[in-house]
C-alpha positions in Angstrom: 91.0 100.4 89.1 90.2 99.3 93.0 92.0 96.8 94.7 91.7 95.1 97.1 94.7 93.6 99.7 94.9 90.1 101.5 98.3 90.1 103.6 99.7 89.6 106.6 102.9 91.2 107.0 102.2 94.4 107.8 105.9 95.5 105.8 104.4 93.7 102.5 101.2 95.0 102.9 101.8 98.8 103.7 105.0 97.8 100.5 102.0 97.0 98.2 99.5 99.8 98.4 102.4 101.9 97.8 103.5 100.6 94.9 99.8 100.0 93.7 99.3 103.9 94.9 101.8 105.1 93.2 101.0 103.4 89.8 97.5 105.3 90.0 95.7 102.2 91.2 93.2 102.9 94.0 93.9 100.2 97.3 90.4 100.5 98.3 91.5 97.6 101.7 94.1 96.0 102.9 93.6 93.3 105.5 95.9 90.6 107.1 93.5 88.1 107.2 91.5 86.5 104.5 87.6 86.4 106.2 87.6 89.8 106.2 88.9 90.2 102.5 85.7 87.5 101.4 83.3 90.2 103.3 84.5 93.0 101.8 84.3 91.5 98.5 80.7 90.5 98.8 80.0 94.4 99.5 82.0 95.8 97.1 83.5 94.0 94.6 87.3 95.4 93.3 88.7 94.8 90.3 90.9 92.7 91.8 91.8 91.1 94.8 95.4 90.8 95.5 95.6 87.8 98.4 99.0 86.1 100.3 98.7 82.0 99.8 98.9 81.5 103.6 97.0 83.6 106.0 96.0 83.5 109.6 95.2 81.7 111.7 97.1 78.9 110.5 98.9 80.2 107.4 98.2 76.9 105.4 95.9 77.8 102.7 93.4 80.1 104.0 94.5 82.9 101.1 94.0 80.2 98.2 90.8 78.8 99.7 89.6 82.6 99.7 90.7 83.0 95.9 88.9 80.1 95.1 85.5 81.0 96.6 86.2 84.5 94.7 86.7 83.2 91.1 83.4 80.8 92.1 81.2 83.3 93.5 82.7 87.2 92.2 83.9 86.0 88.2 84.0 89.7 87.3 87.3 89.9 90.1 90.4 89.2 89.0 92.8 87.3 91.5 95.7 87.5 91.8 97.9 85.2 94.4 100.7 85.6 95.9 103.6 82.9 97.2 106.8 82.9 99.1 107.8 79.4 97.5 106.6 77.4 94.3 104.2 75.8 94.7 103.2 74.1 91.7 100.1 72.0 93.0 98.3 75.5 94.7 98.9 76.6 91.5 97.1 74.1 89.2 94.6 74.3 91.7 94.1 78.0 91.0 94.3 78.0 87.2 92.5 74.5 86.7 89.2 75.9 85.5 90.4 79.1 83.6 93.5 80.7 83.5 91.4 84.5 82.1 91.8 86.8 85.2 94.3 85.2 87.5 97.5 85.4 88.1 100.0 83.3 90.5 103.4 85.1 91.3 106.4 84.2 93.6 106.7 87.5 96.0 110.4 88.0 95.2 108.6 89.2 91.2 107.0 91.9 93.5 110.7 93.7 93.3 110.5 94.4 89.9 107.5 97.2 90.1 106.6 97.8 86.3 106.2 94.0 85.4 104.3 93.8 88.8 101.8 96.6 88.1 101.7 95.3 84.5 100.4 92.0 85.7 97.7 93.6 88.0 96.4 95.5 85.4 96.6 92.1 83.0 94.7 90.7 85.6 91.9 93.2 85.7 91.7 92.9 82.0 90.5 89.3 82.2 94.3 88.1 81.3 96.6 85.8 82.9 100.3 86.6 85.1 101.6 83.2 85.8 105.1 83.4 87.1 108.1 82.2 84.5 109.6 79.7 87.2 106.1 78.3 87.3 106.2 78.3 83.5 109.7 76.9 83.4 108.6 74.2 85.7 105.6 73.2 83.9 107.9 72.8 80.8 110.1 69.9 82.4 107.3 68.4 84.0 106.2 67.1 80.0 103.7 64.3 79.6 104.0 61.2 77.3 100.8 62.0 75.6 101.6 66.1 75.4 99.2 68.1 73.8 102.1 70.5 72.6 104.0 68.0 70.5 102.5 69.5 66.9 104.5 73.1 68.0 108.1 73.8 66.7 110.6 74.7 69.1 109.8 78.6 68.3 106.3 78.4 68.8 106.9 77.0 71.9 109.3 79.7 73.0 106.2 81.9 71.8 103.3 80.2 73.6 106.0 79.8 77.0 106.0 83.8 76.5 102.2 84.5 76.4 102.0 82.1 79.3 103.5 85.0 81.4 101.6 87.3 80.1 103.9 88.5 76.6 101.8 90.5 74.3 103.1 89.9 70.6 105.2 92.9 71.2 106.8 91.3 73.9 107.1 88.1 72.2 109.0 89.8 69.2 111.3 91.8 71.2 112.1 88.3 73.6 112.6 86.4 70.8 114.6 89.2 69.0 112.5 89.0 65.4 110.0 90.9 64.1 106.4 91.7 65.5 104.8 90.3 61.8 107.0 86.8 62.7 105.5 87.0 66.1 101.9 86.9 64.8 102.9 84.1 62.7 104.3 82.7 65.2 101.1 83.1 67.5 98.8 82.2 64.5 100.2 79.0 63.9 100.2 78.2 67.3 96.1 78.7 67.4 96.0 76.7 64.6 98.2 73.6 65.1 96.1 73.8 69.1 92.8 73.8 67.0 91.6 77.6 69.5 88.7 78.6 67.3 88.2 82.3 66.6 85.2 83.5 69.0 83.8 86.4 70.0 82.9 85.0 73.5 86.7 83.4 74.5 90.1 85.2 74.0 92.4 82.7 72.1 95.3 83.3 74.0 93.6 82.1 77.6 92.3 79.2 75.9 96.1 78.6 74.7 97.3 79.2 77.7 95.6 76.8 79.5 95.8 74.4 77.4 99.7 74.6 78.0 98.9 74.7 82.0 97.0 71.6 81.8 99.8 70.1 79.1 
């Protein structure tokens, strides 16, 4: 898998293609600017693209302005986005279309090297890594008319966990029951959300989003 690096801190940056080196992922650039990221992506297109929020040369939103114009012009890409602080509206802005092959993680999840690596490699797969706080934050920010009302507490737990990225492995072993009551669990959530089965859409990034937008 290539990847490719959008950072400025040169201790972050060097910190990443390490870890990403060491996992058997190949860091194919590494810039700490965001213009040059876009043009490398137009020549060669990684698997994913691996990009710091704020970037020179004002370190507003340069790096989320550059993941945009990635998911809109290089959809085969995954993008993943990186951010010091929450920042709830940058993400929705990220994961408003589509929530298959993007992630948005606080740097502090970077620490923890197997779920990070995990959630590059989700991201490559056309999955989702959307950080728990963001998840958690989402949750208490519930609308009057929500969507996710028809869902027991349980399945709610369940869909919170695929949010981040839980396979129903993951789910099961979270939740501390069996894998079978995790599929149940996961079924019933496609159902009482009205996903469709389809060859074309994966049911859990439709869920997902549906829960982002919720």
């Amino acid at each position: 898998m290539r990847v490719a690096i959008a950072e400025d801190s040169v201790l972050l940056r060097e910190g990443l293609t390490r870890i990403l080196s060491g996992a058997g992922l190949e860091v194919v650039a590494a810039y700490d600017n965001a213009d040059d990221l876009l043009r490398y992506v137009r020549s060669f297109p990684p698997e994913v693209a691996i990009l710091d929020i704020r970037l020179p040369p004002t370190h507003n939103d340069e790096g989320m302005r550059a993941a945009l114009r990635i998911r809109a012009q290089h959809p085969g890409v995954g993008v993943l986005v990186l951010s010091q602080y929450l920042e709830l509206g940058l993400a929705m802005q990220l994961l408003s279309e589509s929530a298959e092959g993007v992630g948005y993680l606080l740097k502090d999840r970077i620490s923890d090297v197997d779920d990070f690596v995990a959630a590059v490699r989700r991201v490559s797969a056309g999955g989702s890594a959307i950080d728990p706080k963001i998840v958690s934050t989402l949750l208490k920010r519930r609308r009057g008319d929500d969507p996710l009302a028809v869902l027991t507490p349980r399945e709610r737990e369940a869909l919170e966990l695929m949010a981040t990225g839980a396979s129903n492995q993951g789910i099961a072993d979270a939740l501390t029951i069996t894998l079978r009551a995790a599929e149940k669990y996961v079924s019933g959530i496609f159902t009482k959300l009205g996903i469709p089965s389809t060859r074309s859409e994966s049911r859990r990034v439709l869920a997902v989003l549906l829960y982002l937008r919720a």
